[in-house]
N, C-alpha and C positions, 0 to 999 in steps of 0.2 A: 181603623189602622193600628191604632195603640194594642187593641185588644188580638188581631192578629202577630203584632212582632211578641206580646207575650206570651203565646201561644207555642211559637217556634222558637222562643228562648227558653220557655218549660221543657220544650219536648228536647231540644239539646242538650241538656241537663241532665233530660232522666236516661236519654243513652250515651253519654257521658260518665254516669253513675254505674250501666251498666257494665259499660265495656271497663271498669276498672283493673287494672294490671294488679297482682298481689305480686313483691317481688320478696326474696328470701335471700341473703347470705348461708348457704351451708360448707360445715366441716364436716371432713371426714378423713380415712387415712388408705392409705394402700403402704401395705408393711410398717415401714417405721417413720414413713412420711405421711406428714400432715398437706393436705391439698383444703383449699376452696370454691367450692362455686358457686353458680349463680342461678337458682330455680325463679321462674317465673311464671305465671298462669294469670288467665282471666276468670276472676270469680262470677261474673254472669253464666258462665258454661256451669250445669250442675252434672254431677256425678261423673263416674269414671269416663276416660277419654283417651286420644293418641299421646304418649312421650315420644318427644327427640332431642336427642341431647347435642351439641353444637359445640364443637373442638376447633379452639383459638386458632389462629396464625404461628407465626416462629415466635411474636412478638409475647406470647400468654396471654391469660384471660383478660382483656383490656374493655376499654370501652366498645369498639368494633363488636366484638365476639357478643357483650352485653345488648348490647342494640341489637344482632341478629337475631338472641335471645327473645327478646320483648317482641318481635315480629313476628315470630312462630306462635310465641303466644296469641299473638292478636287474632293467628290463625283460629284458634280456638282448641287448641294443643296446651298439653303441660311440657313448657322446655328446660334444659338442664343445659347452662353453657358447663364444660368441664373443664378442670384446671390437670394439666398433664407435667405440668414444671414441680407443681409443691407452693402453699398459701403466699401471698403476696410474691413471688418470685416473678418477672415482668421484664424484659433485655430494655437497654436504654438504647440501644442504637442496632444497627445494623450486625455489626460484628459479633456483639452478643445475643442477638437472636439467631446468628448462624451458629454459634455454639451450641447454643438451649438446644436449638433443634437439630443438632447433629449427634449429642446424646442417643436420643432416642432412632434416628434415623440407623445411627450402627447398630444400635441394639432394638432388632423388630420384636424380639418375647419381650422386653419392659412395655415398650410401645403398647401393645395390646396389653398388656397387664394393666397398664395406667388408664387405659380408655376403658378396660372391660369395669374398673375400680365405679367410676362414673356412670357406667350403665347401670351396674346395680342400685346406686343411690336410687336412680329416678325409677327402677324399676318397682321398688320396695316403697314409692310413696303411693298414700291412699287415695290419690284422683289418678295414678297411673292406669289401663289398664294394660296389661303387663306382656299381651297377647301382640298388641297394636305398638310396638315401637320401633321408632328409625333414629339414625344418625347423620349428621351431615357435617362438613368439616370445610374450613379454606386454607386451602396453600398448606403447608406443613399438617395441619387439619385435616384436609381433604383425603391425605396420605394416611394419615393416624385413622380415621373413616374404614377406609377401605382393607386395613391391616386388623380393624375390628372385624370388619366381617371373613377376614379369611382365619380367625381364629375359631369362629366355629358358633360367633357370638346368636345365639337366637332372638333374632331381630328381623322385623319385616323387609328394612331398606334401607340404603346407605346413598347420599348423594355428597358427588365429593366437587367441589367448586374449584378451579385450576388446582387443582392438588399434586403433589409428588405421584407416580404411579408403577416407580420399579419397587422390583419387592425383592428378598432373596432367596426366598422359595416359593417359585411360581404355582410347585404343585398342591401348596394350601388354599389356592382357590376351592378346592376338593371338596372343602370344608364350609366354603360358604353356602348359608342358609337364605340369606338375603335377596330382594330382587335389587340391583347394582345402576345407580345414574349416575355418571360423570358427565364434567360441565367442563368443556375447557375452549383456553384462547387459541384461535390457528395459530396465531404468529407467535406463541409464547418458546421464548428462547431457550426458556430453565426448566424446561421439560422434554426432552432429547427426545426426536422423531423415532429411533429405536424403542422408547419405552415404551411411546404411543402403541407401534405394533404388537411389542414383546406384551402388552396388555390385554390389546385385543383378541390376540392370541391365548393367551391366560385363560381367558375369559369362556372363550370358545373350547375349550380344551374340556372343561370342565365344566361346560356343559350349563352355564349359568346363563337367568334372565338378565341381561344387560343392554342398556342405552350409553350409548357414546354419542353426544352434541357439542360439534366444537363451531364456535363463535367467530366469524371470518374478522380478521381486522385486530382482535382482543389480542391481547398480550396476554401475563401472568400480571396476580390480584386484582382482573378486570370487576373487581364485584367493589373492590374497597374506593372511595373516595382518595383518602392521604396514599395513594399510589402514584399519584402524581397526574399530571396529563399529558408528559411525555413518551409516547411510542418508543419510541430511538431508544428509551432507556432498557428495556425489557421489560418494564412495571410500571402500567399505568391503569387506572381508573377509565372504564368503558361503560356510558350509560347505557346503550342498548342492549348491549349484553348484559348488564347488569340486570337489567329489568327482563329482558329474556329469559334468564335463567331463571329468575326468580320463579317465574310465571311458570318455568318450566316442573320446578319443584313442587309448585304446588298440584299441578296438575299429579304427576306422579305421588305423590301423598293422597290426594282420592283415589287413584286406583289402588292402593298399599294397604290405605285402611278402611278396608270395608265394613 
């Protein structure tokens, strides 16, 4: 009996050892600003593999965004969370993440400029390969995602998790390379049923692969925990959707990278 629990406390250990997370602090700039982000990978994976880089909330690269980083990785992907505000910059409350991300949200060329800033880091690293990469984003994220790919970014896939989804020139879909998954909540209040269509339509227009799965029940940042668990609010934390989508991403991730 001894000799079996030491047996399955070895062997916990050694895939323990291997699944080890390598995580990274990187800097870097786009123009005259300095950003940070957050690379992670699993060093049991040898040689080159899929990147996805993973774009924060309104709130900036926080822990949320880091943790969905370390997930991907676990996937067996190299992740890149991106910083779209500038190094330590992070809203302490509600109002100031409606700021942070209204910056960008008026101005769609910065938007894509700061996302494309972040694609290149992970593209340019040497376990990337450079052929196989996706983006995926939440909430403000999601939006910055999908403003990636209609810049023209060469990239396999974009999945955007309750994300913003109007844009101001609908006919830059034109430009997307990407095959397109949005995740969103039915009930979500801060996403106007016009945009939903005005997307779908987008979408169609231009003639892109695209999935729309919307979540009956979910609200907006049904993926995050500190959403709260109130409904009524318009932001609340939905575990089966959470787990849904997730499941959903990754299925679309094996078909993406083949």
């Amino acid at each position: 009996m001894k000799l079996l629990f030491l047996l399955v406390f070895l062997i916990g250990c050694t895939i323990n050892a291997e699944a080890e997370l390598k995580k990274e602090f990187i800097e870097y700039k786009h123009g005259d600003t300095v950003l940070g982000g957050y690379l992670v990978f699993e060093d049991a994976v040898k040689g080159k593999r899929p990147g996805v880089i993973v774009v924060h909330e309104r709130y900036g690269l926080n822990d949320y965004a880091r943790m969905r980083a370390e997930k991907i990785a676990g996937l067996g992907y190299v992740a890149f969370a991106i910083d779209m505000y500038g190094k330590g910059i992070k809203a302490k409350n509600a109002e100031e993440a409606g700021k942070l991300a209204g910056i960008y949200r008026a101005d769609r060329k910065l938007m894509r400029a700061r996302a494309n800033a972040g694609l290149e880091v992970l593209r340019k690293h040497n376990l990337v390969d450079e052929r196989q990469i996706a983006a995926i984003g939440y909430c403000f994220g999601g939006g910055a995602a999908l403003e990636l790919a209609r810049s023209g970014a060469d990239i396999a896939g974009v999945v955007s998790f309750h994300g913003i989804l109007d844009t101001p020139d609908p006919g830059d879909a034109l430009n997307i390379k990407a095959r397109v998954l949005v995740l969103h909540g039915g009930e979500d209040p801060f996403v106007k049923k016009e945009h939903v269509i005005a997307f779908q339509e987008e979408m169609r227009k231009a003639n892109i692969d695209w999935q729309f799965v919307i979540y009956g029940g979910a609200v907006h940042g049904f993926t995050n925990p500190e959403s709260g668990s109130d409904p009524s609010k318009g932001l609340a934390y939905n575990e089966k959707a959470d787990k849904r989508s997730w499941e959903a991403m990754k299925l679309f991730f094996i078909e993406i990278f083949k």
